[in-house]
N, C-alpha and C positions, 0 to 999 in steps of 0.2 A: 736874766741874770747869768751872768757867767761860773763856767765849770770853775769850782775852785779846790774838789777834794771828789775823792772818792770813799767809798762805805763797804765792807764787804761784811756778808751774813758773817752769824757764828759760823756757821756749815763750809762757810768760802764758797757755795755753790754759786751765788750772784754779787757784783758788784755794780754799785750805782751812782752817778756824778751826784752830789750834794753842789748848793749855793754856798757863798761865802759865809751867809747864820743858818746852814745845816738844813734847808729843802730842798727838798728833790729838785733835779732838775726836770725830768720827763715822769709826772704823775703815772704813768702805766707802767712804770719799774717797781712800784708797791705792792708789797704780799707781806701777810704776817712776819717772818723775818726780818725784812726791811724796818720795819714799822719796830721790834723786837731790842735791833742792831741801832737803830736812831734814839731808842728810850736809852739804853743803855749809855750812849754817846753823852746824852742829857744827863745822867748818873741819876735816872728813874727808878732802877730796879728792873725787875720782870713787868711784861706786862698781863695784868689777869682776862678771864675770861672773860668780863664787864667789860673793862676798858677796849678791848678787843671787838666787840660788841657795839662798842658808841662807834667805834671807828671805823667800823665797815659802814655804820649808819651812817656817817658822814661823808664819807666815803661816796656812796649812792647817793645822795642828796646832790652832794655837789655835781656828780654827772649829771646829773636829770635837770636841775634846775641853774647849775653854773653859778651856785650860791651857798655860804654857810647860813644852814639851818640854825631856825631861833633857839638856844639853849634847849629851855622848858619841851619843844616838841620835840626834842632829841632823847628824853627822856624819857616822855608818854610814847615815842618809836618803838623804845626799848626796852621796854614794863619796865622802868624804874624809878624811884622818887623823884621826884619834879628838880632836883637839885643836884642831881647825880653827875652832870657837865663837872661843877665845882667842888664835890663833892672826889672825882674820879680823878681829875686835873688840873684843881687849884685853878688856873687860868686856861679860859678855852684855845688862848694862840696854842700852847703845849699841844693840843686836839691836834688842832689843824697840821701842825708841823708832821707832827706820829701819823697820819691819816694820809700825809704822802701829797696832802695840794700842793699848787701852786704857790708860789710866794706871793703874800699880799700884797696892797696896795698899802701907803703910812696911816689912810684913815681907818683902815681895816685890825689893820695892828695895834691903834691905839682904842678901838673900842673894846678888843676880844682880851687884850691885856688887862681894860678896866674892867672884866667879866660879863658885858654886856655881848648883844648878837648884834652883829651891823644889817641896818634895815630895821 
């Protein structure tokens, strides 16, 4: 995807290219801020210390395995109610965007939209 915007923290300490629908372009540009600064863009509010939580877990997941983790284990990861994805984020794409991945693929998009985990 092509550079279409840039992000800057609250702080303005870091700026980062965004995609045309608001993800990163280079996943290693991600840190709390980032993540913070793209809720905000989404008009999320703040984001808590749970949500902050899923998303580092997701975070690591996707390095290690170059996959978004199934809902449900994301929240036995992270002692939480078995529901806490939809619970936290209404839809998991939201996750993924805040958590700084890659841009999906159309099939990927249209699972995590429907609240399911692709795979």
């Amino acid at each position: 995807m092509p550079v279409l915007d840039y992000i800057e923290t609250k702080e303005g300490a870091k700026r980062v290219a965004i995609d045309e629908e608001g993800y990163l372009v280079n996943m290693d540009d991600w840190d709390e801020s980032v993540a913070s600064t793209l809720a905000e863009r989404m008009e999320l509010g703040q984001l808590s210390g749970d949500k902050l939580e899923i998303l580092k877990f997701i975070r690591e997941y996707y390095k290690k395995y170059n996959f978004f983790p199934i809902l449900r284990a994301v929240c036995k990861n992270v002692n939480k109610p078995p529901d806490c994805m939809l619970d936290e984020f209404e839809v998991p794409l939201v996750a993924w965007k805040l958590a700084g991945l890659p841009h999906p693929d159309e099939p990927v998009i249209s699972l995590l939209t429907a609240g399911q985990s692709p795979g």
